[in-house]
PDB file of N, CA, C and O in Angstrom:
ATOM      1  N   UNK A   1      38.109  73.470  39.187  1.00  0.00           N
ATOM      2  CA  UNK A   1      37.888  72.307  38.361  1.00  0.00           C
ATOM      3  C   UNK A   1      37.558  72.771  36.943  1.00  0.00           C
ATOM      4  O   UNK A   1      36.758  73.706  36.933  1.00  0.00           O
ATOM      5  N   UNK A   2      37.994  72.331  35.680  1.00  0.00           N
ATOM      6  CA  UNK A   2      37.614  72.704  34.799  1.00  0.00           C
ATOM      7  C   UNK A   2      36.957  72.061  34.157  1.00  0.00           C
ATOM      8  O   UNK A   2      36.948  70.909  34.589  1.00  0.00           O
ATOM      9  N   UNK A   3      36.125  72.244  32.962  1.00  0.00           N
ATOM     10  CA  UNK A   3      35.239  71.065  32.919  1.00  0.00           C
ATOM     11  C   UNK A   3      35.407  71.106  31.077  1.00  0.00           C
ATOM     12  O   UNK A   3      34.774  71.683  30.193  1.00  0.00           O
ATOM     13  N   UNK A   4      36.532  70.226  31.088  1.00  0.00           N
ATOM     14  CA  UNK A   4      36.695  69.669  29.832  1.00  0.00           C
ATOM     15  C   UNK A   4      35.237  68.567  29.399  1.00  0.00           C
ATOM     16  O   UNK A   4      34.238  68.146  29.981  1.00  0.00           O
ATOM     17  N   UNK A   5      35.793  68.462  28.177  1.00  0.00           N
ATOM     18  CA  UNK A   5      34.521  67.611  27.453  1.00  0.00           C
ATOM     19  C   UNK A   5      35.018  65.835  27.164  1.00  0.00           C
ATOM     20  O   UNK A   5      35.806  65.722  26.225  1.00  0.00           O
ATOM     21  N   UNK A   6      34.793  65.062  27.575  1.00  0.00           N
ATOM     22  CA  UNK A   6      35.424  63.600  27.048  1.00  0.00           C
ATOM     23  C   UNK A   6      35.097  63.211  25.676  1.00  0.00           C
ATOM     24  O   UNK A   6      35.107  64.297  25.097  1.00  0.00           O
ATOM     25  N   UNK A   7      34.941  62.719  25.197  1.00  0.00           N
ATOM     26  CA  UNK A   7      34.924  61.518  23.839  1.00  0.00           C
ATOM     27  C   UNK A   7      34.439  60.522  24.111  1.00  0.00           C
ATOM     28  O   UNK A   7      34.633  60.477  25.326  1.00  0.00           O
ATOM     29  N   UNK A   8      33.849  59.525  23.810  1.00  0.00           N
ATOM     30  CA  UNK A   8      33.689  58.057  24.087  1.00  0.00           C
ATOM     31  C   UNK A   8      33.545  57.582  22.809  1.00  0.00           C
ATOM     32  O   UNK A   8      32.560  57.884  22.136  1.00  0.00           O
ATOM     33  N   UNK A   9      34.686  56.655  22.277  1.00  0.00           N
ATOM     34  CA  UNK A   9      34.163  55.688  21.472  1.00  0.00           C
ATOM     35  C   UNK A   9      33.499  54.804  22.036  1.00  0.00           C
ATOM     36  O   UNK A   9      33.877  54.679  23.200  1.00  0.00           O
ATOM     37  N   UNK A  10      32.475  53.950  21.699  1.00  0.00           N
ATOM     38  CA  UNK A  10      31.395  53.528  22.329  1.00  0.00           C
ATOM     39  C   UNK A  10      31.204  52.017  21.294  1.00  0.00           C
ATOM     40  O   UNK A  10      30.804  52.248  20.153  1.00  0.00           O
ATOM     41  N   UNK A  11      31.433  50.733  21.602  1.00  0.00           N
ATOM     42  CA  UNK A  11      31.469  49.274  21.337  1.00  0.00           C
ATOM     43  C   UNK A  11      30.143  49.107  20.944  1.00  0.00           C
ATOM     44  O   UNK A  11      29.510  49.938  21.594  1.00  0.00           O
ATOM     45  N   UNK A  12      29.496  48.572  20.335  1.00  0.00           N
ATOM     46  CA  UNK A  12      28.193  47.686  20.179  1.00  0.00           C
ATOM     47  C   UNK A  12      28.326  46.577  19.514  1.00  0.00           C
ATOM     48  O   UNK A  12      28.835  46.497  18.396  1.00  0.00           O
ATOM     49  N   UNK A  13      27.718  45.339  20.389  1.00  0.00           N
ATOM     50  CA  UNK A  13      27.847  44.244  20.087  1.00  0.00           C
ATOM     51  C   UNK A  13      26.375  43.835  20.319  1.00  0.00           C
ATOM     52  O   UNK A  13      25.713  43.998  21.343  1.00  0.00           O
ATOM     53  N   UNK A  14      25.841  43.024  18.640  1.00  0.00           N
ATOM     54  CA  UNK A  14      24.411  42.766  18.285  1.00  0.00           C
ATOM     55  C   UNK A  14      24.623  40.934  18.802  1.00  0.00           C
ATOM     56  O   UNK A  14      25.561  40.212  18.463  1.00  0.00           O
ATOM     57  N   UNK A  15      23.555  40.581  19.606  1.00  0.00           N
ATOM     58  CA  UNK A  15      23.673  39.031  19.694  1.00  0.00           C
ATOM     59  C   UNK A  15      21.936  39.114  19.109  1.00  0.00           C
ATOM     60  O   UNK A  15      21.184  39.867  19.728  1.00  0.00           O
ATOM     61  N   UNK A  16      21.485  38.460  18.138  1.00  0.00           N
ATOM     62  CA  UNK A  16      19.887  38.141  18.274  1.00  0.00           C
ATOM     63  C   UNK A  16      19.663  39.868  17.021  1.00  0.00           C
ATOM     64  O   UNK A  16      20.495  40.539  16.411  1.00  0.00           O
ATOM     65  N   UNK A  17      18.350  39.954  17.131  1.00  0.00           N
ATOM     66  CA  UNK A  17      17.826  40.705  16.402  1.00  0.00           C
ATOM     67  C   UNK A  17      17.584  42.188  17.519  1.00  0.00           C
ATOM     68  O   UNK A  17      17.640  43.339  17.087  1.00  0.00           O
ATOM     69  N   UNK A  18      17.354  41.885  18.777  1.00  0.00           N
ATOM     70  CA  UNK A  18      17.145  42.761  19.816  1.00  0.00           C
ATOM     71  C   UNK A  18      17.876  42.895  20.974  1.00  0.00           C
ATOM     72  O   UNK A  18      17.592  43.532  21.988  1.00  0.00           O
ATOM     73  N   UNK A  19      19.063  42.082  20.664  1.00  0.00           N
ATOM     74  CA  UNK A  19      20.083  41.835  22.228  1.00  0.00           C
ATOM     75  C   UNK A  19      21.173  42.505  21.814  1.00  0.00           C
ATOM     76  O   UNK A  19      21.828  42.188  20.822  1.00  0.00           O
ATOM     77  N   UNK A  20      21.466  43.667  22.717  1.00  0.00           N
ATOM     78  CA  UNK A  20      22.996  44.856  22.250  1.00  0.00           C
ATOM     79  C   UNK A  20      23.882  44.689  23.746  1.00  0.00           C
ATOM     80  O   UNK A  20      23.503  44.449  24.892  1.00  0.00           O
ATOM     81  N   UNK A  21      24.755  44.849  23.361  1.00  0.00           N
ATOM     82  CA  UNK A  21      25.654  45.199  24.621  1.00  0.00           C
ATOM     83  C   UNK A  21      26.686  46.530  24.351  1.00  0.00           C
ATOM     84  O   UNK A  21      27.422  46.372  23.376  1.00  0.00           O
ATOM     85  N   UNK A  22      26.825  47.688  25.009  1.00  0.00           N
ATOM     86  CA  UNK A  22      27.414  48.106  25.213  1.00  0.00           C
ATOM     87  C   UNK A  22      28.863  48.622  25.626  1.00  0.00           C
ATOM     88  O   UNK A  22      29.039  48.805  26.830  1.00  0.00           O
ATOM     89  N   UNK A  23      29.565  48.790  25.049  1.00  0.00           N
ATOM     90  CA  UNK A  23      30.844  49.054  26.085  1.00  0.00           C
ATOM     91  C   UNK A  23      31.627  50.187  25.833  1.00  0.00           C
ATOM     92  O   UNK A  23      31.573  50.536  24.653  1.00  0.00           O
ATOM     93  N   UNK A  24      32.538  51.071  26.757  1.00  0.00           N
ATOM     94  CA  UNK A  24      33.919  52.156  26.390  1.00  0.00           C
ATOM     95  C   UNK A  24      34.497  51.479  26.257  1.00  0.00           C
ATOM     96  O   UNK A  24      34.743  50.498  26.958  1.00  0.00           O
ATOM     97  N   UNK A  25      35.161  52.019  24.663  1.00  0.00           N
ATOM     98  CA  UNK A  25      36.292  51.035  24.231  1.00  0.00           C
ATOM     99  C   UNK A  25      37.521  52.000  24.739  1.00  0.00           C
ATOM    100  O   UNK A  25      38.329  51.677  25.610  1.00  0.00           O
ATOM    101  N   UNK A  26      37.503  53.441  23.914  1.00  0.00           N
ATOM    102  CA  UNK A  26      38.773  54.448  24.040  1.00  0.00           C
ATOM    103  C   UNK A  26      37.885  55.968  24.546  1.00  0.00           C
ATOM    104  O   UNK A  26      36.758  56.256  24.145  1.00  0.00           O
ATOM    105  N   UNK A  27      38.492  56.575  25.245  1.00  0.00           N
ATOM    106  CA  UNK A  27      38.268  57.581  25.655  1.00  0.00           C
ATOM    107  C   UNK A  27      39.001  58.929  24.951  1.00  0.00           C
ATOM    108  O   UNK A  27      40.085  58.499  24.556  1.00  0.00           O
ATOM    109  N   UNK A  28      38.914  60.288  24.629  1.00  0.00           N
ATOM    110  CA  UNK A  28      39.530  60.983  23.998  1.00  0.00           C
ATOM    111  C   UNK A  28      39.384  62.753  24.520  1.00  0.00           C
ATOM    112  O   UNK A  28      38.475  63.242  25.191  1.00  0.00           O
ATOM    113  N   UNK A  29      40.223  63.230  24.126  1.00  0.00           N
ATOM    114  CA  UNK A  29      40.239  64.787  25.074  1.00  0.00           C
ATOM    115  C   UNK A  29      39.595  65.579  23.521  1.00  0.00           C
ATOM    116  O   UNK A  29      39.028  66.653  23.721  1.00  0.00           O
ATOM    117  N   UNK A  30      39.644  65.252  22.520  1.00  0.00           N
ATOM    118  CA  UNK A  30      39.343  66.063  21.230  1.00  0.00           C
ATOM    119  C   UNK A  30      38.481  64.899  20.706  1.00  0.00           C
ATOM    120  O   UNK A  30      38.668  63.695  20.879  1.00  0.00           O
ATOM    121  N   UNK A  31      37.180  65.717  19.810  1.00  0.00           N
ATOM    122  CA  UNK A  31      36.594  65.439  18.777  1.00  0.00           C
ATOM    123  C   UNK A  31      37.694  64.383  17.508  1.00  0.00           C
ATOM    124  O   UNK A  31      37.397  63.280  17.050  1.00  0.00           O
ATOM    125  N   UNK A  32      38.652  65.004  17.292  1.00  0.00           N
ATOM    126  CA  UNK A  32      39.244  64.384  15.894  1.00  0.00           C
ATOM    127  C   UNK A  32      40.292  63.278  16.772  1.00  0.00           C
ATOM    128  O   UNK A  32      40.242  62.235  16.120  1.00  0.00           O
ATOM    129  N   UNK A  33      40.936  63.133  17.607  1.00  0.00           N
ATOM    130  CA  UNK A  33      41.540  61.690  18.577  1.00  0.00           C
ATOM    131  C   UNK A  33      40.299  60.900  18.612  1.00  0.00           C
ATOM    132  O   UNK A  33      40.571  59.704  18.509  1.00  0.00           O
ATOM    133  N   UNK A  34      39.182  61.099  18.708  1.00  0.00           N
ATOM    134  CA  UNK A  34      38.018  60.278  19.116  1.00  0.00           C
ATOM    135  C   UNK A  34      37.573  59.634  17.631  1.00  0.00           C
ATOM    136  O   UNK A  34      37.089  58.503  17.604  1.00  0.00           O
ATOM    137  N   UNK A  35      37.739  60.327  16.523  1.00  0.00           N
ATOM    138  CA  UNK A  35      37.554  60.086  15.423  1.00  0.00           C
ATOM    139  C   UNK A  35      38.340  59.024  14.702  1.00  0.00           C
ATOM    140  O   UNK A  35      37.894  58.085  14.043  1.00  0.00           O
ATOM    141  N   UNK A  36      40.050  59.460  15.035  1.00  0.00           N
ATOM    142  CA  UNK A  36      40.632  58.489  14.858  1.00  0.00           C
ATOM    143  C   UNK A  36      40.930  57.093  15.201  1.00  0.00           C
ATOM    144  O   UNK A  36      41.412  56.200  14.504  1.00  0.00           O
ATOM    145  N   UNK A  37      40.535  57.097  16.438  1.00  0.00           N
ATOM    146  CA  UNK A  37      40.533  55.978  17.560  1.00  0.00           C
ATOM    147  C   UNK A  37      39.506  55.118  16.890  1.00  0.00           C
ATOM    148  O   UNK A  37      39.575  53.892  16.811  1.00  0.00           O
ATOM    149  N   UNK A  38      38.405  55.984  16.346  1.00  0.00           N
ATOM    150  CA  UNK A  38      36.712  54.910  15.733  1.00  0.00           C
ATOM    151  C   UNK A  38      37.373  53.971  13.896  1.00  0.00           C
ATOM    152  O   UNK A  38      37.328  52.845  13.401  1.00  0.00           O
ATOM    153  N   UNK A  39      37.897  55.329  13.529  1.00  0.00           N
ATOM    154  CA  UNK A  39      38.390  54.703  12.057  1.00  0.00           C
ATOM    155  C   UNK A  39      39.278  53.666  12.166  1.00  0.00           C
ATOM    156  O   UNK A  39      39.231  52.693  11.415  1.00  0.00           O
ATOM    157  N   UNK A  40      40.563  53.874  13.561  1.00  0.00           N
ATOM    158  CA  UNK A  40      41.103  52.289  13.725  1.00  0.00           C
ATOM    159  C   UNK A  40      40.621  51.225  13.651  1.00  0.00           C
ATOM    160  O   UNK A  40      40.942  50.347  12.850  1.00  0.00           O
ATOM    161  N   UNK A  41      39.475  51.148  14.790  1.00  0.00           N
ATOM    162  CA  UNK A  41      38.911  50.181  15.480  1.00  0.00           C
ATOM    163  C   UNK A  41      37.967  49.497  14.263  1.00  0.00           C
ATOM    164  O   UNK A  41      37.698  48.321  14.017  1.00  0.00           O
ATOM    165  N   UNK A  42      37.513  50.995  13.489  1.00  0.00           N
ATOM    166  CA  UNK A  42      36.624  50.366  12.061  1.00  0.00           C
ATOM    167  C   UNK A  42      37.309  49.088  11.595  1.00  0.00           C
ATOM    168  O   UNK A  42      37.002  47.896  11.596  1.00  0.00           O
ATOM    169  N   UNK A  43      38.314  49.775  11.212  1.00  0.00           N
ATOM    170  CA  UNK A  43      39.398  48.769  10.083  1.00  0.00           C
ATOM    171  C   UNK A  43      40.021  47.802  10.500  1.00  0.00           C
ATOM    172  O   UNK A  43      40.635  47.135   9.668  1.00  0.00           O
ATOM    173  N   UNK A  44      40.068  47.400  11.972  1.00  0.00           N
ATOM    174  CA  UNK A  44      40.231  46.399  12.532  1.00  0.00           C
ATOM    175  C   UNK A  44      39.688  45.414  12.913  1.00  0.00           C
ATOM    176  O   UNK A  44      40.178  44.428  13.463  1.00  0.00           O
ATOM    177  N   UNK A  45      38.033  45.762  12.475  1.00  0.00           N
ATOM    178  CA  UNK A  45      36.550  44.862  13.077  1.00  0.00           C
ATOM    179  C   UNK A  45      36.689  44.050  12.265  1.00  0.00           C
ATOM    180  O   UNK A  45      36.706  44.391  11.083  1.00  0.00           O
ATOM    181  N   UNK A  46      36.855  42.505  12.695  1.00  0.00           N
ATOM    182  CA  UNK A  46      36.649  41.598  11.840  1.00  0.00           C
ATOM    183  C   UNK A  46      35.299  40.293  11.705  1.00  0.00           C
ATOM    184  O   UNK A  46      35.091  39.171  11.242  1.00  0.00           O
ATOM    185  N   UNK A  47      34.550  41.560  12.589  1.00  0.00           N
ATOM    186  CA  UNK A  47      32.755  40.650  13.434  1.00  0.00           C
ATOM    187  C   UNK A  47      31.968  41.497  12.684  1.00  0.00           C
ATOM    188  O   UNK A  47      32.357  42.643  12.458  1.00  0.00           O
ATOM    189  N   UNK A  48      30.944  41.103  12.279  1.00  0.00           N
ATOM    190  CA  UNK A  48      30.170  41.519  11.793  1.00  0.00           C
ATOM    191  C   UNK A  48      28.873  42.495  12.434  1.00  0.00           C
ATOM    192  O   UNK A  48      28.315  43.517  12.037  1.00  0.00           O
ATOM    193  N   UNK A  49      28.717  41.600  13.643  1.00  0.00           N
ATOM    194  CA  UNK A  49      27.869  41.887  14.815  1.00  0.00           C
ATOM    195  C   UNK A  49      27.889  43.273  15.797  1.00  0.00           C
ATOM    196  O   UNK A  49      27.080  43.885  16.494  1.00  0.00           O
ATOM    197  N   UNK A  50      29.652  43.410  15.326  1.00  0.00           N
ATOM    198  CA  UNK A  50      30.097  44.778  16.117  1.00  0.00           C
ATOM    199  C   UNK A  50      30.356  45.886  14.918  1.00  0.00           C
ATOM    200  O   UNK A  50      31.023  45.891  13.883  1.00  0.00           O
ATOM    201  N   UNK A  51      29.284  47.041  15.747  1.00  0.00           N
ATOM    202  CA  UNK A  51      30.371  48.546  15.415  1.00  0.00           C
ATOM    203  C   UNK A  51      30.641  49.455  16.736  1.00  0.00           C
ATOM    204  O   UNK A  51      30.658  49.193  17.939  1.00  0.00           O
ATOM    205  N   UNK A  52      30.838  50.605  15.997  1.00  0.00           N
ATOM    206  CA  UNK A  52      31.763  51.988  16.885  1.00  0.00           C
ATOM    207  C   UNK A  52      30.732  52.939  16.926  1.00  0.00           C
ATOM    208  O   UNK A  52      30.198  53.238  15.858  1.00  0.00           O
ATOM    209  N   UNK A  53      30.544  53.203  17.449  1.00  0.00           N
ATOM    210  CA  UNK A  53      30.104  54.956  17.782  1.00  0.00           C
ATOM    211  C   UNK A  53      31.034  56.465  18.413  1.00  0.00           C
ATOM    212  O   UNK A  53      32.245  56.293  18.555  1.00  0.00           O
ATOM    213  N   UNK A  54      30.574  57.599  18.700  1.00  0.00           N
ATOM    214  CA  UNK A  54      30.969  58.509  19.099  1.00  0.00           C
ATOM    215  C   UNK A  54      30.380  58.922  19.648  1.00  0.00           C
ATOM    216  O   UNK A  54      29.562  59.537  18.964  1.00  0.00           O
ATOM    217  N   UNK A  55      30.095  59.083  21.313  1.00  0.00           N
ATOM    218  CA  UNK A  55      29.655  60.068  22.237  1.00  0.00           C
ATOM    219  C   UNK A  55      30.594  60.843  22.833  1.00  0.00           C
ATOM    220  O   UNK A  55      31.805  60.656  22.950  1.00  0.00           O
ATOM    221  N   UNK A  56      29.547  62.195  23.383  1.00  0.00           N
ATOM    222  CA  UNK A  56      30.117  63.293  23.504  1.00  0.00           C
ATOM    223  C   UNK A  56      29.955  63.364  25.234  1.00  0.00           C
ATOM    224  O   UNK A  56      30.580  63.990  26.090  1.00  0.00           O
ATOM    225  N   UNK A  57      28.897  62.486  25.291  1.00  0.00           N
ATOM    226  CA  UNK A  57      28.255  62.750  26.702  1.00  0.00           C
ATOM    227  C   UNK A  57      27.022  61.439  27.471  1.00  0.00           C
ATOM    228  O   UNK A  57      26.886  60.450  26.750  1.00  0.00           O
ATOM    229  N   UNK A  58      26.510  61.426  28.301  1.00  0.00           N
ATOM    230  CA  UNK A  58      25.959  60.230  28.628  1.00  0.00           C
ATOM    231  C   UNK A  58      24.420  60.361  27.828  1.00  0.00           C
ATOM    232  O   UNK A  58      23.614  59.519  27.429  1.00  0.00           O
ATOM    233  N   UNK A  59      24.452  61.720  27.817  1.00  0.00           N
ATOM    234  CA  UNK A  59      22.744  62.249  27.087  1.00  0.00           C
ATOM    235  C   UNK A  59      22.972  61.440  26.152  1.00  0.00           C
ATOM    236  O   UNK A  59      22.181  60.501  26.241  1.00  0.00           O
ATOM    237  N   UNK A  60      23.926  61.293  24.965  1.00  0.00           N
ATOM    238  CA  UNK A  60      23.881  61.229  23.784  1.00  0.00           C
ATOM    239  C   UNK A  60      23.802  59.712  23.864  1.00  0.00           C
ATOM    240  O   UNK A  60      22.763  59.293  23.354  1.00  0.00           O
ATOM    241  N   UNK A  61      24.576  58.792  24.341  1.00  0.00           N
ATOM    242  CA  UNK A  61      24.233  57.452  24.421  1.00  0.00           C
ATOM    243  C   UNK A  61      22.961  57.013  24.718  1.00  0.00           C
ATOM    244  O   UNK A  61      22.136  56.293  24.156  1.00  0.00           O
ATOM    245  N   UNK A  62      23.026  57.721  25.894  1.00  0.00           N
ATOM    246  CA  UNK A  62      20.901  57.374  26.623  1.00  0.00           C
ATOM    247  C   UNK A  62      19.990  58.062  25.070  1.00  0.00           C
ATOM    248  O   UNK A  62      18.774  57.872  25.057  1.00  0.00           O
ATOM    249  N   UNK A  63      20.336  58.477  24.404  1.00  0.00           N
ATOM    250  CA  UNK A  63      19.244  58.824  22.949  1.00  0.00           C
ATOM    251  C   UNK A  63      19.520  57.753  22.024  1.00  0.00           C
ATOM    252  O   UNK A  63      18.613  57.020  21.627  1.00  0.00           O
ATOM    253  N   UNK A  64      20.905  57.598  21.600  1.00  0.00           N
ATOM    254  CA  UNK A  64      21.066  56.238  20.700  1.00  0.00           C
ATOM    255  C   UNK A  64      20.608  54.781  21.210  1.00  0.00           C
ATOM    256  O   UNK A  64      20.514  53.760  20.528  1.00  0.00           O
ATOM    257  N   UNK A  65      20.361  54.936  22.502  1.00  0.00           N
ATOM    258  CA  UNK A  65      19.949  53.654  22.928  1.00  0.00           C
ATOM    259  C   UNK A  65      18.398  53.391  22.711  1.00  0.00           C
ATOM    260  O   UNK A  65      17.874  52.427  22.153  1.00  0.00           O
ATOM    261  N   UNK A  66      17.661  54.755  23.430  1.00  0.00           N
ATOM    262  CA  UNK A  66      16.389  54.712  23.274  1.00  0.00           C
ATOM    263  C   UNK A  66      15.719  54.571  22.015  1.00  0.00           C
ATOM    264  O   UNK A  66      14.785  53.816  21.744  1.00  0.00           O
ATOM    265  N   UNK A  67      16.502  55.655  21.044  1.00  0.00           N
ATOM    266  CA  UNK A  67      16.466  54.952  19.453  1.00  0.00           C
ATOM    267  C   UNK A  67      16.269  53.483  19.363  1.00  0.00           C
ATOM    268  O   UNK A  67      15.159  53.062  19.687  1.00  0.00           O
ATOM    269  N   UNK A  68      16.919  52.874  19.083  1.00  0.00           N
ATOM    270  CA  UNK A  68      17.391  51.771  19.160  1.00  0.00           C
ATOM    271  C   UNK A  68      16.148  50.502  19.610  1.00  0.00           C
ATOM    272  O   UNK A  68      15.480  49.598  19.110  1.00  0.00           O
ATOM    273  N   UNK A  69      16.339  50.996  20.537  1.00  0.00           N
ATOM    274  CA  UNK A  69      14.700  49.846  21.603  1.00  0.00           C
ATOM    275  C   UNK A  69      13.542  50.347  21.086  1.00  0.00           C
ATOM    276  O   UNK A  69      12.579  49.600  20.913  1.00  0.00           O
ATOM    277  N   UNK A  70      13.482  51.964  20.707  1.00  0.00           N
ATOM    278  CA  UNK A  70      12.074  51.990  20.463  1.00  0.00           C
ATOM    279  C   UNK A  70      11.815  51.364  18.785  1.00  0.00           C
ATOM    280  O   UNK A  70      10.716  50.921  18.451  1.00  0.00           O
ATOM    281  N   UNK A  71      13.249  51.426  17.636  1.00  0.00           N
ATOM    282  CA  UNK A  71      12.937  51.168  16.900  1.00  0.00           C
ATOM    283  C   UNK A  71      12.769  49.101  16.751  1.00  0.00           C
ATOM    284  O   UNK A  71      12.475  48.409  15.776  1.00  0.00           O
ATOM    285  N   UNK A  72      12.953  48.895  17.518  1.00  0.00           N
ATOM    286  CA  UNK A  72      12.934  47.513  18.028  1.00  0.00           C
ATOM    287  C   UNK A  72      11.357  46.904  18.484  1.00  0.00           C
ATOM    288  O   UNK A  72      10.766  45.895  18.101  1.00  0.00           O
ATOM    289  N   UNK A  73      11.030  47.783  19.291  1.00  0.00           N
ATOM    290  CA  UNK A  73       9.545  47.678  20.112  1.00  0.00           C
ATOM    291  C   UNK A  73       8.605  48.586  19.407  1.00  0.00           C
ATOM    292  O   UNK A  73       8.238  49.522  20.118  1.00  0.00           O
ATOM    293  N   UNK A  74       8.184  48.572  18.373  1.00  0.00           N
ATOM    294  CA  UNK A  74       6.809  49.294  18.134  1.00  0.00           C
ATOM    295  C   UNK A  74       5.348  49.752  19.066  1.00  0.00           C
ATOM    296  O   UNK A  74       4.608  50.676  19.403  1.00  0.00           O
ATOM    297  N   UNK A  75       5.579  48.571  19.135  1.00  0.00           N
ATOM    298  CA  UNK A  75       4.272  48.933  20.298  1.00  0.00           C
ATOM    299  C   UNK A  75       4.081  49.470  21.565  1.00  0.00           C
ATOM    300  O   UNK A  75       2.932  49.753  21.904  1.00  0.00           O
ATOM    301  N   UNK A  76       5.389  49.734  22.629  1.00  0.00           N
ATOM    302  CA  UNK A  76       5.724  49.887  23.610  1.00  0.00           C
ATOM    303  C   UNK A  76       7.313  50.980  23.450  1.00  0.00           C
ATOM    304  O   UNK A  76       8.329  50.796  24.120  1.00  0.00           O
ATOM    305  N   UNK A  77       7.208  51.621  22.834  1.00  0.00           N
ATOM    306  CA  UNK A  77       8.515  52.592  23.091  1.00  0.00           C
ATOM    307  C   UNK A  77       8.802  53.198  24.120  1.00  0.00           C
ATOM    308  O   UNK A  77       7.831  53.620  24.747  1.00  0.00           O
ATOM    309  N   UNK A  78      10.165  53.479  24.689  1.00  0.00           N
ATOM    310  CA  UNK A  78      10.640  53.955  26.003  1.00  0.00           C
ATOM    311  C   UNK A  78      10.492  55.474  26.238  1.00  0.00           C
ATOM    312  O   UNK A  78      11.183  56.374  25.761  1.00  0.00           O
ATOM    313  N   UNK A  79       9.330  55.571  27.165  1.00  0.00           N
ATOM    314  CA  UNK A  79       9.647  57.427  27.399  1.00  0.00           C
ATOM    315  C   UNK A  79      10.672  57.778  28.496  1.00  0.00           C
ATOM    316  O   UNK A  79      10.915  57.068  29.472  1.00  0.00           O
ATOM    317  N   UNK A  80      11.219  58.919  28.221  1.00  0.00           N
ATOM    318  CA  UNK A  80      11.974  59.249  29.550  1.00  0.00           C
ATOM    319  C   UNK A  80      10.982  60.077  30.362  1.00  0.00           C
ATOM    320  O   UNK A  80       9.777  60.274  30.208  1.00  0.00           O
ATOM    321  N   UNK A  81      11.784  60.464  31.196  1.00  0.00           N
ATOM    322  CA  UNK A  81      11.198  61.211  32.254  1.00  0.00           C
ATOM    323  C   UNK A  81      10.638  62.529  31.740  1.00  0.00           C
ATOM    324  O   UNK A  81       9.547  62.918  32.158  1.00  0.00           O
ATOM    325  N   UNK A  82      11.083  62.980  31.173  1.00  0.00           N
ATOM    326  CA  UNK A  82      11.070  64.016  30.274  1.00  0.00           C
ATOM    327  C   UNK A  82      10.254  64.549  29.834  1.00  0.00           C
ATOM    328  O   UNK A  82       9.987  65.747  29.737  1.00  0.00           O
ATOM    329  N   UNK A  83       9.485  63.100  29.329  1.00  0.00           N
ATOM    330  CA  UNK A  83       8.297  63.011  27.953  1.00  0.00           C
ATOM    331  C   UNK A  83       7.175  62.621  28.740  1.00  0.00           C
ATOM    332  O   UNK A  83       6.269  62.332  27.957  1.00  0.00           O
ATOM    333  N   UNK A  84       6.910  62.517  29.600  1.00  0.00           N
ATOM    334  CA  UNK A  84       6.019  61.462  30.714  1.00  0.00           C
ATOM    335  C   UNK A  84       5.119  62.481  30.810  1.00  0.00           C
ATOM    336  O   UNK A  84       5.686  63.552  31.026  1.00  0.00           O
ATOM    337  N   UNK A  85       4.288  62.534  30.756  1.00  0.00           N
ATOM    338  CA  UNK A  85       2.834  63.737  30.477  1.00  0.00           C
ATOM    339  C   UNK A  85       1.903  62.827  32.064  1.00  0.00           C
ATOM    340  O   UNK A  85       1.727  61.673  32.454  1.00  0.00           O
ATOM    341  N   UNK A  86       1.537  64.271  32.523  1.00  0.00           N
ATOM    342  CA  UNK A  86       0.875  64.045  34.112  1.00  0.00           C
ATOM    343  C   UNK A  86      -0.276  63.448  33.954  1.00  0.00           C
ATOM    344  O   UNK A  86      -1.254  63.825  33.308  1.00  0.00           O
ATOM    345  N   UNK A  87      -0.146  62.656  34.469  1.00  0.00           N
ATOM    346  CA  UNK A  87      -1.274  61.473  34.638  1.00  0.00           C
ATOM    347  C   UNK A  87      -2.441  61.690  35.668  1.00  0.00           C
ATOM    348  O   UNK A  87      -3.632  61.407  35.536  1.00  0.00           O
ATOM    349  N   UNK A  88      -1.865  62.199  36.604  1.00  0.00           N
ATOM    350  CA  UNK A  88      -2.555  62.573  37.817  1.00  0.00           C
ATOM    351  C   UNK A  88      -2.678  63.819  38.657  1.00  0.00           C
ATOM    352  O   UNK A  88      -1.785  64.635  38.433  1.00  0.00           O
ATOM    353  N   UNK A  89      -3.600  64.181  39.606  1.00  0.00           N
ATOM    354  CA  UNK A  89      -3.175  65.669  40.423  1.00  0.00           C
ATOM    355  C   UNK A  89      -2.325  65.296  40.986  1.00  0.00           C
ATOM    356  O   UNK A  89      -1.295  65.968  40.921  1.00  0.00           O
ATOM    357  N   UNK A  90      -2.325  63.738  42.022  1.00  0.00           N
ATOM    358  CA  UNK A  90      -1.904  63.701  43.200  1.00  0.00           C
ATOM    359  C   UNK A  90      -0.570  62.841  42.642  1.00  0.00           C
ATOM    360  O   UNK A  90      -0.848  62.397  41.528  1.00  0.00           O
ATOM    361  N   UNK A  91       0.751  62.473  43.046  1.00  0.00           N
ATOM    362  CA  UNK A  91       1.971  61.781  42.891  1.00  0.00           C
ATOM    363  C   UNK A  91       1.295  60.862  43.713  1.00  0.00           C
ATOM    364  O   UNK A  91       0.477  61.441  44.428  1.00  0.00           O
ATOM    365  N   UNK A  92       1.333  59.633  43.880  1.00  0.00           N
ATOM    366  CA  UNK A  92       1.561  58.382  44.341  1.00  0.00           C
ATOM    367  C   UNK A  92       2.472  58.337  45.410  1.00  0.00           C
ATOM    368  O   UNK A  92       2.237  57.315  46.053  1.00  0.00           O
ATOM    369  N   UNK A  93       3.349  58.937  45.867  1.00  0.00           N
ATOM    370  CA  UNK A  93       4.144  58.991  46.605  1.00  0.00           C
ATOM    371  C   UNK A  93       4.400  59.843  47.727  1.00  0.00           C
ATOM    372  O   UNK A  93       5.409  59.675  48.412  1.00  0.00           O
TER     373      UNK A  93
END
């Protein structure tokens, strides 16, 4: 199996001040097809509400998102698992 790298141009659609939706618009085997595919889609947006992005990988979306909400939520920002500092000896579980 070889393990090429995908592209994702990546949809965002703003409803409200805090409501996004997500979507794969085009998929791409190269950095610069993925590029071009975004500059189409640029010049074709005729909503205001929507842009394009470029991911490389699911990491990179799950960071633009968390961006996103935390810059949204001040008071309550999203940690991942990652960042989650031990609370306890014992797990709950």
């Amino acid at each position: 199996m070889t393990d090429t790298k995908i592209w994702l141009v990546i949809e965002k659609n703003t409803y409200g001040q805090n409501n996004h939706s997500y979507s794969i618009t085009k998929t791409a085997n190269t950095v610069e097809q993925a590029t071009t595919f975004k500059v189409h889609l640029d010049a074709l947006n005729d909503k205001e509400n929507r842009t394009y992005f470029i991911a490389s990988d699911i990491s990179t979306i799950i960071d633009k998102v968390v961006y996103h909400h935390n810059k949204s939520v001040d008071e309550k920002p999203l940690i991942l698992k990652d960042e989650v500092k031990e609370t306890s000896a014992e797990m709950p579980f």
